[in-house]
C-alpha positions in Angstrom: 137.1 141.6 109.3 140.2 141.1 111.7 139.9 139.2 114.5 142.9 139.6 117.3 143.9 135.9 117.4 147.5 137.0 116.8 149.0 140.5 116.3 148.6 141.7 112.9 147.2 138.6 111.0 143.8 139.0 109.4 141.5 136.4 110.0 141.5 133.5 107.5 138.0 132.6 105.7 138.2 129.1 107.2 138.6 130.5 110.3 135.9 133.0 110.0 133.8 130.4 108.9 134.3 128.5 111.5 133.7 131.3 114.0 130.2 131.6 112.7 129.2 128.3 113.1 130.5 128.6 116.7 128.1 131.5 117.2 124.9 129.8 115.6 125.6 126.5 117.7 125.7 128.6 121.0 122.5 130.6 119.9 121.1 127.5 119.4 122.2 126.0 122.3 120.7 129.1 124.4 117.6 128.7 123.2 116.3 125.6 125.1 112.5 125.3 125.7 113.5 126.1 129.0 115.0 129.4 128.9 113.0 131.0 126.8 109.7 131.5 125.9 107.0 133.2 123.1 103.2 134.1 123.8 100.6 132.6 121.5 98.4 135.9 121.6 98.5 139.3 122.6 95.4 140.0 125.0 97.2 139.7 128.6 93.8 137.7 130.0 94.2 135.2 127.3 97.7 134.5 127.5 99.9 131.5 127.3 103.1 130.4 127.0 104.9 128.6 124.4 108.3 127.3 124.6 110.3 128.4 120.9 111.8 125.0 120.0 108.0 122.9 120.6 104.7 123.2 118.4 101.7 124.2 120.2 99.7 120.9 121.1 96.8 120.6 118.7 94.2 121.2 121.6 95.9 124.5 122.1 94.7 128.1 121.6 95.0 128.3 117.3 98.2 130.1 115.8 99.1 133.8 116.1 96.8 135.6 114.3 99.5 136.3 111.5 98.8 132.7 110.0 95.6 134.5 108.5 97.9 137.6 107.0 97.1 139.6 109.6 101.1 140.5 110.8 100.5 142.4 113.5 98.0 140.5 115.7 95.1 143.1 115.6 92.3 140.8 115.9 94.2 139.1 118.7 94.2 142.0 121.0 97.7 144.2 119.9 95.8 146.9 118.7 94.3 146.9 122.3 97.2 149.3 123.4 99.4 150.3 126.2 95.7 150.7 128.7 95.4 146.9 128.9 98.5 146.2 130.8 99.2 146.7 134.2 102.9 148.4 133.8 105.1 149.6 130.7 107.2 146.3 132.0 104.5 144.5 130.8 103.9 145.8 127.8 106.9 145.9 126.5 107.6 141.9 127.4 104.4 140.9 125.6 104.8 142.8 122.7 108.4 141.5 122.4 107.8 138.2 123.2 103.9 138.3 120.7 106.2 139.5 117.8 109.3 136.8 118.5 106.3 134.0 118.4 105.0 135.1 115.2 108.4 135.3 113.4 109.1 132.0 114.7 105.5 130.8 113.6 106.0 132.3 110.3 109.8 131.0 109.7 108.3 127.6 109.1 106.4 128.8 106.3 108.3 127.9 102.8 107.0 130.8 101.3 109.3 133.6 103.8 112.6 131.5 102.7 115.5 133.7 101.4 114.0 136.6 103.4 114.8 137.9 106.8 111.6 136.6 108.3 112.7 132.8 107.2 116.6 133.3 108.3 117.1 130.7 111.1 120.4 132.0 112.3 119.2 135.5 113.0 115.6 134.7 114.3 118.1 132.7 117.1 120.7 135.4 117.2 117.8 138.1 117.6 116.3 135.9 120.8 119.5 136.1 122.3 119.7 139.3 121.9 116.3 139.7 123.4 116.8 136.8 126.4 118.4 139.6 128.8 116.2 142.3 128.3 112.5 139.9 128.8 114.2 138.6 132.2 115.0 142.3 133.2 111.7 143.1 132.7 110.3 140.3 134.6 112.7 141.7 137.3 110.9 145.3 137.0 107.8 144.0 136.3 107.7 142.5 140.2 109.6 145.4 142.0 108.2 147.6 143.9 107.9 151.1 142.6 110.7 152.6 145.2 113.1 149.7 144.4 115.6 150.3 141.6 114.8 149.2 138.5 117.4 147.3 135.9 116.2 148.7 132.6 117.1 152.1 132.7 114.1 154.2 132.1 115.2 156.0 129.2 115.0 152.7 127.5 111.9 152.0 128.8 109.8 155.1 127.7 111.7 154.9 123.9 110.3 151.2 124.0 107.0 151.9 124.9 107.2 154.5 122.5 108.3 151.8 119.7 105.9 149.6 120.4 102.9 152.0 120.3 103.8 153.1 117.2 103.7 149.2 116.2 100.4 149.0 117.0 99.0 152.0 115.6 100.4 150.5 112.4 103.0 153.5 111.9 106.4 151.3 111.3 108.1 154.6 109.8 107.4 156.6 112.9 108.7 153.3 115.3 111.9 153.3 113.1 112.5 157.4 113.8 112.2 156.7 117.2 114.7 153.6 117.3 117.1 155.7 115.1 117.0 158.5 117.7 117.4 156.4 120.6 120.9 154.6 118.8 122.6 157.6 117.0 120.1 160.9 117.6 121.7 162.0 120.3 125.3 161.0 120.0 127.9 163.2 119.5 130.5 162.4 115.9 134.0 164.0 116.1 134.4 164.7 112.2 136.0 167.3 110.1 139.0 167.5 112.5 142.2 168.6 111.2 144.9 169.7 113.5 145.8 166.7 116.1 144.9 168.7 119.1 141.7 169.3 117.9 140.7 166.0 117.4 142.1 164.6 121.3 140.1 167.8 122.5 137.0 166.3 120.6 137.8 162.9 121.5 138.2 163.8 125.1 134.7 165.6 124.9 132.8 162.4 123.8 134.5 160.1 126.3 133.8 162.7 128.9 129.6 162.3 128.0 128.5 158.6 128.3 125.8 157.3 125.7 122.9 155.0 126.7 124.0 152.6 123.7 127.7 152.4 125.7 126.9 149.4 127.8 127.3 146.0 126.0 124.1 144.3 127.0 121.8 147.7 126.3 123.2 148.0 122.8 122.3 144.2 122.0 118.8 144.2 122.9 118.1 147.3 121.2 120.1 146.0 118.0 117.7 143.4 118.7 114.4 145.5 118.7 115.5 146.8 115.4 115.0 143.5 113.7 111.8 143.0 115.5 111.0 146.2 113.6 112.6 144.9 110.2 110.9 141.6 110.1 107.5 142.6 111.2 107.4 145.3 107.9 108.6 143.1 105.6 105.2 141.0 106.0 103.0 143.8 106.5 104.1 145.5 103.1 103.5 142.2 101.6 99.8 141.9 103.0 98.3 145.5 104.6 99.6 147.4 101.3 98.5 145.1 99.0 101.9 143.9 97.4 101.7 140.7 95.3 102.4 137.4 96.8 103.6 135.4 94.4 106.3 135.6 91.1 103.3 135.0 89.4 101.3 137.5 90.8 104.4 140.3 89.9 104.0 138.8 86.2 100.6 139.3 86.1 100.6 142.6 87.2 103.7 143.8 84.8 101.7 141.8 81.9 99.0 144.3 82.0 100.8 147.2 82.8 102.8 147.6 79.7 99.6 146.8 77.3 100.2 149.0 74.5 97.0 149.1 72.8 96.6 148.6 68.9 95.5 151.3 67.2 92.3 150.1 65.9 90.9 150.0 69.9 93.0 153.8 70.7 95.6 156.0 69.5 97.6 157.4 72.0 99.5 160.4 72.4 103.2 161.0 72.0 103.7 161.6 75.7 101.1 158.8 76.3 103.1 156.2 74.6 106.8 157.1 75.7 105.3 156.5 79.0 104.0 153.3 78.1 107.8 152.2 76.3 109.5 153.9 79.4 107.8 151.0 81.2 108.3 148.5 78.7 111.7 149.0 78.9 112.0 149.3 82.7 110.3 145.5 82.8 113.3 144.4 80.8 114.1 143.0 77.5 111.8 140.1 77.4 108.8 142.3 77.9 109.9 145.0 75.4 110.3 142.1 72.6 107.3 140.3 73.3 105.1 140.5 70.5 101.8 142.5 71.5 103.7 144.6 72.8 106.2 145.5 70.0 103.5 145.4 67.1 101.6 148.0 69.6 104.3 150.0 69.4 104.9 150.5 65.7 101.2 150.6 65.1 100.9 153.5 67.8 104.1 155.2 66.4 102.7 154.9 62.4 99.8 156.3 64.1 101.5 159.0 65.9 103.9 160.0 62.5 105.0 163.8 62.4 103.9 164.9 66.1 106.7 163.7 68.0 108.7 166.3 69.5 113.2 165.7 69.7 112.9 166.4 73.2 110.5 163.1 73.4 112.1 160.6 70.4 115.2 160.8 70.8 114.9 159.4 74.7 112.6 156.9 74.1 114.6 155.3 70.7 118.1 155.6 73.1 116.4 153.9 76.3 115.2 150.9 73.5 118.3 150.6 72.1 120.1 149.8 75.9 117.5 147.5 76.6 117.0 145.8 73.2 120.9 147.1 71.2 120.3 145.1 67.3 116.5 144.2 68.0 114.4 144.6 64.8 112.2 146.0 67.2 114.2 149.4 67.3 115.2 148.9 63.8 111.3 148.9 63.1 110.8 152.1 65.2 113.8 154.1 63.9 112.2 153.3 60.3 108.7 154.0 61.1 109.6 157.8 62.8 112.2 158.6 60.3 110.8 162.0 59.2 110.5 162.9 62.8 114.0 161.9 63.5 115.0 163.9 60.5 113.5 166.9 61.4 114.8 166.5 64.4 118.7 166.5 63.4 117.9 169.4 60.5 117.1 171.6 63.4 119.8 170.0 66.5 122.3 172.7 64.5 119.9 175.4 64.3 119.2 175.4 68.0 122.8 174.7 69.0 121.7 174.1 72.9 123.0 172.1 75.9 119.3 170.1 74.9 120.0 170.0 71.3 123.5 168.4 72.3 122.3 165.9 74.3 119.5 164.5 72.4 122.5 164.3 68.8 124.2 162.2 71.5 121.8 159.8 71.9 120.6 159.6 68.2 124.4 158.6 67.3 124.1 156.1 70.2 121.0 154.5 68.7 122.5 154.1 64.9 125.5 152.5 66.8 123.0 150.0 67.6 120.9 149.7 64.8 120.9 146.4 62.7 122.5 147.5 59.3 120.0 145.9 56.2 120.8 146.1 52.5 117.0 147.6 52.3 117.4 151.0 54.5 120.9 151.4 53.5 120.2 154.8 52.1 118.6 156.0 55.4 121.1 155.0 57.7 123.7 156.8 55.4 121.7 159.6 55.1 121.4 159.4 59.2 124.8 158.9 60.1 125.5 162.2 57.3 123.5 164.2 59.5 124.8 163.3 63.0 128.3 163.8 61.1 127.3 167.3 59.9 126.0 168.9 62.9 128.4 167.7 65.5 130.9 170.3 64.8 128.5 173.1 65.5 126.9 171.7 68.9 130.1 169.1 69.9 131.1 171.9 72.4 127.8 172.3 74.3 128.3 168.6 75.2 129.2 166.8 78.0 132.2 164.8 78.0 130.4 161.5 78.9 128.1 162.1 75.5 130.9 163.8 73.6 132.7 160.0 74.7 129.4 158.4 73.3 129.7 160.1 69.9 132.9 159.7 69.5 132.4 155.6 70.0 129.9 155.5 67.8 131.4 157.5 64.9 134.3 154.7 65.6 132.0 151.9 64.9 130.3 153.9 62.0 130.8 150.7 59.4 132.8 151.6 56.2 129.8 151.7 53.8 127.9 153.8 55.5 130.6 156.3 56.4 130.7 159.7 55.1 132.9 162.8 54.8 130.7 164.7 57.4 131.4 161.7 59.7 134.9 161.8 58.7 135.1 165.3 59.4 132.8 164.9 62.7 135.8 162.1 64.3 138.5 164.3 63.6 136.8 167.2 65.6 135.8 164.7 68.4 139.6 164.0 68.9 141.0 167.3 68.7 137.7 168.6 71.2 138.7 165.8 73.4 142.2 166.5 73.8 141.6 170.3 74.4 139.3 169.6 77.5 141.9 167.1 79.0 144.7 169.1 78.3 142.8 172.0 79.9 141.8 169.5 82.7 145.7 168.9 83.5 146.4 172.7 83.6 143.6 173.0 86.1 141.9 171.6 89.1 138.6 170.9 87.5 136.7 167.4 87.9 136.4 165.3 85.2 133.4 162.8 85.3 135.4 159.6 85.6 133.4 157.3 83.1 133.4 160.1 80.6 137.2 160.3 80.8 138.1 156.4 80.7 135.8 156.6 77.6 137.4 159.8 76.2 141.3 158.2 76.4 140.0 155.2 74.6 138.8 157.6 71.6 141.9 159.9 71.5 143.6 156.2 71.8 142.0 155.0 68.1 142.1 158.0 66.5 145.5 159.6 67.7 146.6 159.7 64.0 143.7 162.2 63.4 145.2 164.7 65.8 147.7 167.6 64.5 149.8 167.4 67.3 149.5 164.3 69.5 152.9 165.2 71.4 150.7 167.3 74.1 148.1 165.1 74.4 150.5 161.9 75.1 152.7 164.1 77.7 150.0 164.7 79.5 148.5 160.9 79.4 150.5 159.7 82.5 149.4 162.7 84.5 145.7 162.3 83.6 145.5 158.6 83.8 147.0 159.0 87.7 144.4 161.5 88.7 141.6 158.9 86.7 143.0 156.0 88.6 143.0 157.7 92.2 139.3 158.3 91.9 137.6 155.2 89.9 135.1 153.6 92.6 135.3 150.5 91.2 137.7 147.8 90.0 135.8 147.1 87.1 136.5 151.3 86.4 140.0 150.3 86.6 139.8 147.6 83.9 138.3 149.8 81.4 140.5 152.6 82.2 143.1 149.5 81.5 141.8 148.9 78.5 141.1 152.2 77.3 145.1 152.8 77.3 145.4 149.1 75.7 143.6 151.6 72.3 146.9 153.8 72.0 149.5 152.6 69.2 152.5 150.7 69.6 154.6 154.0 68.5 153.7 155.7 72.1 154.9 152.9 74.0 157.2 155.3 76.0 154.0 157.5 77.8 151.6 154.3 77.7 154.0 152.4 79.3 154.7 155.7 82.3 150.9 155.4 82.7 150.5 152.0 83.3 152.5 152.2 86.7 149.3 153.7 88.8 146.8 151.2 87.2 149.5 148.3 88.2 149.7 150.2 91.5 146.4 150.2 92.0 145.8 146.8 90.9 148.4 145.6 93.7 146.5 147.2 96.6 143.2 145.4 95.1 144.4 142.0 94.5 142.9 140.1 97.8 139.9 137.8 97.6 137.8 140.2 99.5 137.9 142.7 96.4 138.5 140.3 93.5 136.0 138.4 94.7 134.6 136.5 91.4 135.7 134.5 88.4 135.2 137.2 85.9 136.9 140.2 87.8 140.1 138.3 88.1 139.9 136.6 84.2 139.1 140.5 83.1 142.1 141.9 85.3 144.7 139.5 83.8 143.1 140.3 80.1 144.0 143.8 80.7 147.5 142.6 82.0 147.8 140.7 78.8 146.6 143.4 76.6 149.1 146.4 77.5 152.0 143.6 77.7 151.0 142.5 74.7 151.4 146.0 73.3 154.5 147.6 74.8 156.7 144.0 76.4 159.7 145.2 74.6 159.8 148.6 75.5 159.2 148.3 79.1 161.6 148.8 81.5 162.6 146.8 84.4 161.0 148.7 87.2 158.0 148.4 84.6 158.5 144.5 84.6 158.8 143.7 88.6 156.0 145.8 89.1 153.9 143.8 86.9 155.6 140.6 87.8 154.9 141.4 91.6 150.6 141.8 90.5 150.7 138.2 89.0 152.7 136.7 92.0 150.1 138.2 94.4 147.3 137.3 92.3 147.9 133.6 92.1 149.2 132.9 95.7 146.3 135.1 97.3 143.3 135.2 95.3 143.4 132.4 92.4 142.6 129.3 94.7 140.7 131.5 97.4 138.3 132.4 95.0 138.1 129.2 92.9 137.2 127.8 96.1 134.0 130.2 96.3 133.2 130.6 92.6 134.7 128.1 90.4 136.2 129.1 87.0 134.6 128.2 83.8 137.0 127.1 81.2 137.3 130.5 79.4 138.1 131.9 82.5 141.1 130.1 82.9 142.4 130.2 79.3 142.4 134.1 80.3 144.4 133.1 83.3 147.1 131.5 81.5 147.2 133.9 79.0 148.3 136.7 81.3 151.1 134.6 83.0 152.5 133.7 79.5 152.2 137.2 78.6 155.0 137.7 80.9 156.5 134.1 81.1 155.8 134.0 84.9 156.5 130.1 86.5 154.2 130.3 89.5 153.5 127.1 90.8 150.2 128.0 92.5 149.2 128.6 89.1 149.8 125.1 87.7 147.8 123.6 91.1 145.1 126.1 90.3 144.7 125.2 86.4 144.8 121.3 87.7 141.6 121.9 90.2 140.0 124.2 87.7 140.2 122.6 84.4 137.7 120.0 83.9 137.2 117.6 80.5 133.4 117.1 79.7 131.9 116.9 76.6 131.0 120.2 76.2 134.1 121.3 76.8 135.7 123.7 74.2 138.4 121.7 72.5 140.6 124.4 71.4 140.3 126.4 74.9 141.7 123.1 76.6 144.5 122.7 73.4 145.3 126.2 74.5 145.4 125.4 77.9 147.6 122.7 77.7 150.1 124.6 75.6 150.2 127.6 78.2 151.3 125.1 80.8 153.9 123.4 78.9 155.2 126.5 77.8 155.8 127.5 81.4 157.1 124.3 82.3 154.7 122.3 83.8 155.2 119.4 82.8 154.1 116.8 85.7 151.9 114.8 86.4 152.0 113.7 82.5 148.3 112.2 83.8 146.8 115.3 83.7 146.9 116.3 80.1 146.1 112.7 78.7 142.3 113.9 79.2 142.9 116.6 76.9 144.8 114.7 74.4 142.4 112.4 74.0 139.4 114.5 73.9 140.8 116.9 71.2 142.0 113.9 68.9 138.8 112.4 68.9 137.1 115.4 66.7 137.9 114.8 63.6 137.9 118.9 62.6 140.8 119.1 65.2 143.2 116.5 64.0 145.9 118.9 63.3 145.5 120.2 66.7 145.5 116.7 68.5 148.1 115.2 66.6 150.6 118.6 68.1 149.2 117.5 71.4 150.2 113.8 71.1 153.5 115.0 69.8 153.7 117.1 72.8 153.0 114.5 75.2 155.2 112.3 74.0 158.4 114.7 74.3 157.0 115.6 77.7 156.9 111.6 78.6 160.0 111.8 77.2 161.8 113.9 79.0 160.5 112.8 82.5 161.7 108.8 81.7 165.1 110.1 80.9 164.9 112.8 83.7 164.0 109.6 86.1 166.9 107.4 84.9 169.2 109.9 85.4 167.7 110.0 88.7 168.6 106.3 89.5 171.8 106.2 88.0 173.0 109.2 90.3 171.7 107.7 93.4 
């Protein structure tokens, strides 16, 4: 956000900040007893007002109606309807000022906090919003039917029409109508190319006025809206029976993904994958737990040689991303291995987009199996298999799962490996590299995860290629159309790391493709974007990682570019975000890593590793020996007081001794060096 308290500064964060509490001390300060008021019920011969900021006296008529989960007043009279009013003026004040008393009632309840309804700042933003429109109301509620009236009528008859709705129950329907009344009817200049065209369409909108153009109108209806908000997100709690409570949610879950044992029912293949599918959507903890697991291998034992490939091989790949080296999927690979078999004999036979796609996630799930000495034999046997067949239906495969074989014939371990899977990781490669080198001839999308996983396989097995020279021309070209689409930052990391997989030896195209990820990385580095701990220690690992790899063949412009990344990063972002999110100690061993990568002296850096770094006794000891070594290396060296901490915390372990007696050795020389740099001091002066 920029605010216009100079020309072309952006607003700081302190003075953002600061703003804000400006606005919530004036809302506050508007919404004296006094000024405004809220209705205790609905049913105009019964009501009576109640001043926001004071509790209804004890002799009182009893709370809204709402206390007794009933949101919308319908005992009290609201679903009495527009009849029992004398004008729509009237209506329209009591509903607003019936529904403002129950959000207020309702904000004091501890069970609404961290929702809308319990929100403080916008329950007082929302009644000033709503202060103009109740005492314009009043105004037309008085007049005379041939005086003028000051809410224009449009407004009025889309309000009544709101609030009708409201009571009728129909919150969908009230919300259509709000929507239509804000952006239904107003006219969007898009898709405009030549410049005349767009001042002719320009000129057109300014030319018809919109009801939402003056200021005070387009508050109060902004306001109506989170009447609308607040009011159905406690009906949905209580009119459509949602559960109350955390433990309420548990209890529900618990016995929804019951999988019975098979002594009390057997279940169908199609039965139980719905049952797992929900397992697995409730997350780990309820996948693992141990009625549930045990019910699952006992259905699946049960269920042995009916499963269908188009069924097993989803439900084993979504287990193994919930649960990756569970013995639970261990279990239920070994339980359904004749159906899994079957499954790959006939995946080449059938050579189908379907057939493609379920080999993909097979090879995903023995990536993720736990390897045992005891089914050794199967998972070879497995992995031969996968290896065999991908040859023949590789090229009906996407290139996100062709990506996802490839990785997993990668992590293939050595004692399991085969010459089909061999064979299999060779063809990935060379597949690979046709469809990107057909991709830079062409102006056919790519799907951009599939092709930041696909360089990081043509990456580790570039050796396996017959002629890598096309491939790596290419790489800089590719990698800048990749890095001009990612949507994300963290997409630019892996894309970061998946170059950070090529060999030393192709330094010189590595290197040329670096510059748009650096580039890109520039235009990033602010605190709104590299807004946590972990984005920022992940950006500087990739920094460090292609540095690492190719420092000495990089060339000058190669060097200030990534020189000028660090330099922004650590005067804009380090302390801006430490400030928000402080860095854990891994985080900032990370941090200094990628300035010594490329011996960068930054002084912010020092005053941010100062505020971070903390010694407690759980501290790591070697992170903070590693710590202290990246800052002397860049040459800070003062205050001396700074490292004693660390010192003495790694030379009291007795497994570090080695390490702390280096550090006292470097502390000394660093004490050293500032006495004689001070005496030379005084002898000059």
């Amino acid at each position: 956000m920029v605010r216009a308290s100079s020309p072309g500064r952006a607003e700081s964060l302190e003075e953002l900040a600061q703003r804000r509490l400006e606005e919530v001390q004036a809302a506050v300060g508007k919404a004296e007893p006094d000024s405004f008021y809220v209705y205790d019920t609905f049913d105009p011969t019964t009501i009576r007002r109640r001043p926001i900021n004071k509790a209804p006296p004890a002799a009182s008529t009893p709370s809204p109606p709402d206390a007794q989960d009933d949101p919308v007043g319908e005992s009290d009279g609201l679903g009495r309807g527009r009849e029992q009013f004398k004008s729509d003026e009237e209506f329209i004040k009591s509903s607003i000022l019936y529904l403002v008393g129950v959000w207020k009632h309702k904000s004091e309840e501890t069970k609404w906090k961290g929702t809308i309804v319990g929100k403080t700042k916008t329950y007082l933003d929302t009644v000033d919003r709503m202060r103009p429109l109740v005492t314009l109301l009043e105004h037309d509620e008085k007049a005379a039917p041939e005086d003028q009236h000051k809410v224009p009528p449009a407004v009025v008859d889309v309000l009544k029409g709101v609030f009708e709705k409201i009571i009728k129950r129909e919150y969908v329907e009230a919300n259509k109508l709000y929507l239509d009344m804000t952006v239904g009817n107003q006219l969007w200049p898009m898709g405009g190319i030549n410049l005349g065209v767009v001042q002719q369409v320009c000129r057109r909108v300014e030319e018809k006025s919109h009801l939402l153009d003056d200021v005070e109108v387009k508050r109060y209806v902004q306001g109506i809206k989170r009447l609308i908000t607040n009011l159905r997100s406690r009906v949905l709690r209580h009119s459509l029976g949602f559960p109350t409570s955390f433990w309420d949610v548990s209890a529900a879950m618990q016995q929804m993904t019951v999988v019975p044992r098979a002594s009390e029912a057997v279940l169908k293949p199609s039965q139980l994958a719905f049952k797992i599918a929900q397992a697995a959507a409730a997350g780990k903890q309820v996948l693992l737990r141990e009625d549930v697991a045990s019910g699952i291998i006992e259905q699946m034992s049960g269920n042995s040689g009916r499963w269908s490939p188009s069924r097993l091989c989803p439900v084993l790949f979504q287990v193994s991303q919930v649960a990756p080296g569970s013995i639970l999927l261990r279990d239920m690979v070994m339980t359904a291995r004749h159906d899994l078999e079957k499954a790959l004999d006939t995946a080449g036979r059938r050579a189908s987009r379907a057939a493609a796609k379920e080999l993909s996630e097979v090879a995903m799930v023995m990536r993720r199996i736990p390897s045992s000495s005891e089914n050794e034999e199967l998972e070879r046997r497995l992995w031969s298999l996968v290896g065999s067949h991908i040859p023949v239906v590789g090229s009906e495969m996407e290139l996100l799962d062709l990506a996802y074989v490839g990785i997993a014939l990668q992590d293939c371990p050595d004692k399991l490996r085969t010459d089909s899977v061999n064979s299999a990781s060779k063809w990935i490669a060379e597949e690979l590299s046709k469809r990107f080198l057909a991709f830079s001839q062409s102006d056919h999308p790519l799907n951009t995860k599939g092709a930041i996983l696909a360089i990081g396989v043509i990456g580790k097995t570039l050796q396996q290629i017959e002629d890598p020279s096309q491939i790596l021309g290419a790489l800089p070209f590719l990698v800048e159309g990749i890095a001009s689409r990612v949507p994300t930052l963290q997409s630019l990391l892996a894309l970061g790391r998946s170059l950070g997989e090529f060999p030393q030896r192709t330094a010189p195209q590595t290197v040329a493709a670096l510059t748009p990820i650096v580039g890109t990385l520039q235009r990033m580095a602010i605190p709104q974007v590299m807004s946590s701990p972990g984005v920022v220690s992940d950006a500087l690992e990739v920094i460090t990682l292609l540095v690492r790899h190719h420092k000495r063949t990089m060339k000058a412009e190669h060097r200030d570019a990534v020189c000028s990344l660090l330099e922004r990063i650590g005067r804009e972002v380090l302390l801006p975000v430490h400030a928000q999110h402080p860095f854990n100690l891994h985080q900032v061993l990370l941090v200094c890593r990628g300035y010594r990568a490329m011996d960068l002296r930054l002084p912010a850096l020092f005053k941010f590793v100062k505020m971070a770094v903390k010694v407690e006794r759980n501290s790591n000891r070697l992170a903070l020996a590693e710590v202290m070594e990246h800052c002397v290396a860049l040459g800070f060296h003062q205050p001396t007081t700074f490292f004693t901490p660390i010192v003495d915390a790694v030379s009291k372990e007795r497994k570090y001794s080695r390490t702390g007696k280096k550090l006292r050795e470097m502390l000394r020389k660093i004490e050293k060096e500032s006495t004689k740099s001070r005496s030379s001091f005084h002898e000059i002066s």
